[in-house]
ZAKE-759361 format. One line per field, with one value per residue (C-alpha): residue number from 0; residue in one letter; chain; y, x, z. Coordinates in Angstrom, 1 decimal. Example, Ala and Ser with C-alpha at 12.3 -4.5 7.8 and 13.67 -1.06 7.14 Angstrom:
residues 2
seq <- 0/1 $
type <- A/S $
mol <- A/A $
Y <- -4.5/-1.1 $
X <- 12.3/13.7 $
Z <- 7.8/7.1 $
//
This chain:
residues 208
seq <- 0/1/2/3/4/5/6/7/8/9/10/11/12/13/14/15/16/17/18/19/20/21/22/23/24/25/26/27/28/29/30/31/32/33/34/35/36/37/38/39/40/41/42/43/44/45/46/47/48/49/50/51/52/53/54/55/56/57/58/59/60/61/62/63/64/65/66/67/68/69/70/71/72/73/74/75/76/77/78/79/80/81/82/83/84/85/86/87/88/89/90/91/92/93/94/95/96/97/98/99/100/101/102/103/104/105/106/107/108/109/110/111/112/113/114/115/116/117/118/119/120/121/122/123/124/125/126/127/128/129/130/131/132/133/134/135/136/137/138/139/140/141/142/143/144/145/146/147/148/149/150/151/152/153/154/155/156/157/158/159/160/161/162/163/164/165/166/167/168/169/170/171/172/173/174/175/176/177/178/179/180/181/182/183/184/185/186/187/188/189/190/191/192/193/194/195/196/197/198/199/200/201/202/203/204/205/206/207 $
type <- X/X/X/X/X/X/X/X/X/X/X/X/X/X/X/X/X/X/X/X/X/X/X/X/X/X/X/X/X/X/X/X/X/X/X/X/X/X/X/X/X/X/X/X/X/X/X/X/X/X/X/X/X/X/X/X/X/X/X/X/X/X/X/X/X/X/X/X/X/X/X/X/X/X/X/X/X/X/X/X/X/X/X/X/X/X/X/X/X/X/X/X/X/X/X/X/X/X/X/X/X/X/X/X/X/X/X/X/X/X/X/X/X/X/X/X/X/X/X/X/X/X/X/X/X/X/X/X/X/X/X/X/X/X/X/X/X/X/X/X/X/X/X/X/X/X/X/X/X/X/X/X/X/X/X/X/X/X/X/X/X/X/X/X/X/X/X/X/X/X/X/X/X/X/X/X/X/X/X/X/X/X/X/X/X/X/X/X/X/X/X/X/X/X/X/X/X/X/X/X/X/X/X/X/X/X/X/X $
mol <- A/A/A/A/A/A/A/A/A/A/A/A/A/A/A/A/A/A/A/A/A/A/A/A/A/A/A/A/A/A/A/A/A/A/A/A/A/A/A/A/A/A/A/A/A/A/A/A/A/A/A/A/A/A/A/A/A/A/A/A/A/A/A/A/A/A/A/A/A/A/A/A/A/A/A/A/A/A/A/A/A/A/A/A/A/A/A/A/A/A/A/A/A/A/A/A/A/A/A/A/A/A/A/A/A/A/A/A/A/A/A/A/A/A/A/A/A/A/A/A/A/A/A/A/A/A/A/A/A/A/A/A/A/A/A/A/A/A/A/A/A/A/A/A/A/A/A/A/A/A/A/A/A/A/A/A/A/A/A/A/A/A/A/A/A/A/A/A/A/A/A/A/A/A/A/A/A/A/A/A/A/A/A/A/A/A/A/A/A/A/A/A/A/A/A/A/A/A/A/A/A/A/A/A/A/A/A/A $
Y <- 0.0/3.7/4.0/0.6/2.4/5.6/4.0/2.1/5.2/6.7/4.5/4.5/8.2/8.6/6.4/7.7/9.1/6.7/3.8/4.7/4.5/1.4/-0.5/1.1/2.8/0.5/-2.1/1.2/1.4/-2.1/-2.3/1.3/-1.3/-3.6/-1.4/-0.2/-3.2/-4.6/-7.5/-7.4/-5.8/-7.8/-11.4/-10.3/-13.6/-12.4/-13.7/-13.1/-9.7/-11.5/-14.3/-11.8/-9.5/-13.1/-14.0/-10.9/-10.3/-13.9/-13.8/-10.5/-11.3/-14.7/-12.9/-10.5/-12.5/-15.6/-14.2/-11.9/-8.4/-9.0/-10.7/-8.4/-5.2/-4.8/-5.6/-3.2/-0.5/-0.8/-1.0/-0.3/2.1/4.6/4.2/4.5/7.7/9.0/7.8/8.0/10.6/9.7/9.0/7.0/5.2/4.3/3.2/1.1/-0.6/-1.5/-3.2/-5.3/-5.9/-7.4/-9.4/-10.7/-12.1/-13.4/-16.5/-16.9/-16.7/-20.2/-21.2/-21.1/-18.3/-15.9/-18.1/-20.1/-23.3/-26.7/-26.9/-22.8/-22.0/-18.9/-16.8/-15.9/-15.1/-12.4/-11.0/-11.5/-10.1/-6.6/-6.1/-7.1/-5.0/-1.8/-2.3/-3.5/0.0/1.9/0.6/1.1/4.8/4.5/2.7/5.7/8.4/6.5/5.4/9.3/10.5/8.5/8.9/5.7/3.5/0.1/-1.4/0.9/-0.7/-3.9/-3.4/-1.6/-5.0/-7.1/-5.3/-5.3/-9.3/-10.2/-8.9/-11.1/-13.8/-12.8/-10.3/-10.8/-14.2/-12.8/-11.1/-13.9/-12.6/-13.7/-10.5/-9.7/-13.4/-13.6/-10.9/-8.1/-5.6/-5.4/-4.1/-1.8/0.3/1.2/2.0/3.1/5.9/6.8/6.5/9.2/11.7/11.2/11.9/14.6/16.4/15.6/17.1/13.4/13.9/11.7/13.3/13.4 $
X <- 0.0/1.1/1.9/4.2/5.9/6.7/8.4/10.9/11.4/12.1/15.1/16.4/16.7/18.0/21.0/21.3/24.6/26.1/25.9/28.9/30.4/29.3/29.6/33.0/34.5/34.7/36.9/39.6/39.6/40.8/43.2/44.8/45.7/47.3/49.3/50.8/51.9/55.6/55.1/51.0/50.5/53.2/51.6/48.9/47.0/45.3/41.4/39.4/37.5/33.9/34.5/35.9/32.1/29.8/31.9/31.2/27.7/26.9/28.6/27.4/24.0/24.5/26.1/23.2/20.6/22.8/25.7/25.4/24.6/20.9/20.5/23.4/22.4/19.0/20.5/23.9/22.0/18.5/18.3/20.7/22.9/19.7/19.4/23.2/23.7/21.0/22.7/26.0/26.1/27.5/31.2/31.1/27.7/30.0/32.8/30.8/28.9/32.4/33.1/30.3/30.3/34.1/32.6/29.7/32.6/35.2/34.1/35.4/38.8/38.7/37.7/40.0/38.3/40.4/43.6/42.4/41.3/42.9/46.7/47.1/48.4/48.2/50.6/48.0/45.3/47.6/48.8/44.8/42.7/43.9/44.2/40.8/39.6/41.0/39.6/35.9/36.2/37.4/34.1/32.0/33.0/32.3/28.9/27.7/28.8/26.9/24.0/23.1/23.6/20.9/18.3/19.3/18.7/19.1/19.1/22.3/24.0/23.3/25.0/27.7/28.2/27.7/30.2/33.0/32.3/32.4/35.7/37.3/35.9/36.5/38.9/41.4/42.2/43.7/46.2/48.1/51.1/51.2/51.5/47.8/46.2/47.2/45.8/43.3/46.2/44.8/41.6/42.5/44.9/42.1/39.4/41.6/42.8/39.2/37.7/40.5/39.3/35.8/36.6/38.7/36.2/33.2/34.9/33.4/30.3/30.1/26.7/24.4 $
Z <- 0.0/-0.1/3.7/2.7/-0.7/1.2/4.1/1.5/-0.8/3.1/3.5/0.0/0.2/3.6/2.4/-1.1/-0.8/1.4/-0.8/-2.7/0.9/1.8/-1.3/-2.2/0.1/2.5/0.0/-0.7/3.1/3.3/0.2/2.0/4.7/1.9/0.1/3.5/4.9/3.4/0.9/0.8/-2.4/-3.9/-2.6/-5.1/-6.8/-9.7/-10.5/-13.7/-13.3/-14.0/-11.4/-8.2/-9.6/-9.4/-6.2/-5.0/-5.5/-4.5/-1.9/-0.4/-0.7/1.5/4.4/4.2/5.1/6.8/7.7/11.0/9.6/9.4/12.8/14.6/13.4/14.3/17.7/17.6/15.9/15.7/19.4/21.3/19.6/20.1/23.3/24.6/22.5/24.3/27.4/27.3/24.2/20.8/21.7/24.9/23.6/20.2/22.9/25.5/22.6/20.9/23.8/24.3/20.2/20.5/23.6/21.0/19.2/21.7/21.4/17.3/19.2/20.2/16.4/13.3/11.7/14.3/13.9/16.9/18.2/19.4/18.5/18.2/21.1/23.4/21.1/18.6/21.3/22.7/19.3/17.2/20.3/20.8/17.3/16.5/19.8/18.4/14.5/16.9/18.3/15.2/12.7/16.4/15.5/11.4/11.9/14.4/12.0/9.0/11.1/12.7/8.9/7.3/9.8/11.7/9.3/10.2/6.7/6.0/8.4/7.5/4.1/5.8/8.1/5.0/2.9/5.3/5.8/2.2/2.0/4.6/1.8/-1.3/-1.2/1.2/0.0/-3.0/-0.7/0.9/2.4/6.2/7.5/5.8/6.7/9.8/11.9/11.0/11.0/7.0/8.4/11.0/9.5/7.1/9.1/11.6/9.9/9.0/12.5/13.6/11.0/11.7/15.3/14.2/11.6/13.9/17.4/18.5/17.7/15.0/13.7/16.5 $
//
């Protein structure tokens, strides 16, 4: 019905502009990190355009709905993001739920998705958590600032989520140097660096 149409035309436009973001920005973000860390760019394996696209899309639209985003998000942002800004403000809210987001996913520590599990020792633990605690914090910081920009819309950050997880599939494996494989070092340097000019450039308010 028309109550129905407006409300999706509502979200499309409030994320208009962002979707180049999302879609693209966030992959440059994560080859920055490549192309700063020694022998990453140059561990390059090379794939035919039209298979990395169908991988891609394919692949994007699984995590979507099965993947995490879609569950996780209406969570992280749909409900309690909102309420902790409110609380807290938009910094410390960011913060606090960063911390309880990298809690969400302590468990994957003790799995070989994080480098993990039986026969891995403590060694990566130590090294893979802290890392992985600081890049939680620093997308904590981008979600806020794309969230408050597009009217807190939830479906934004659901493609945000789903675009930063089909990378760790698709993309990264074509960059298999160990100093990009094992850690998310990759990762944070790039959204590192754009956290701190968001904080910069938004005094910390991030757009509330």
């Amino acid at each position: 019905d028309y109550a129905n149409s407006s409300a999706l035309w509502e979200v499309w436009r409030a994320g208009r502009d962002w979707y180049p973001f999302v879609l693209l920005g966030i992959p440059a973000l994560f080859l920055l990190g490549i192309f700063v860390l020694p022998g990453a760019p140059a561990s390059f394996q090379s794939r035919p355009p039209i298979f990395l696209l169908v991988s891609y899309v394919i692949t994007f639209v699984v995590i979507f709905f099965v993947g995490g985003p879609l569950g996780e998000e209406i969570g992280w942002r749909g409900f309690a993001l909102p309420r902790m800004q409110a609380r807290y403000g938009p910094l410390w809210g960011t913060l606090f739920l960063g911390a309880l987001w990298t809690g969400w996913h302590f468990p994957h520590f003790l799995t070989s998705a994080q480098r993990g599990g039986p026969g891995a020792g403590f060694a990566p633990f130590l090294i893979n958590l802290p890392i992985f605690f600081l890049m939680v914090m620093a997308l904590a910081i981008i979600f806020t600032w794309v969230f408050n920009h597009t009217r807190e819309s939830v479906f934004i950050a659901i493609l945000l989520h789903a675009s930063i997880n089909t990378l760790g599939v698709v993309v990264s494996p074509l960059f298999p140097a160990p100093i990009a494989t094992d850690t998310d070092l990759v990762m944070l340097i790039g959204v590192g660096a754009a956290a701190l000019l968001i904080l910069v450039l938004t005094r910390g308010r991030l757009g509330y």
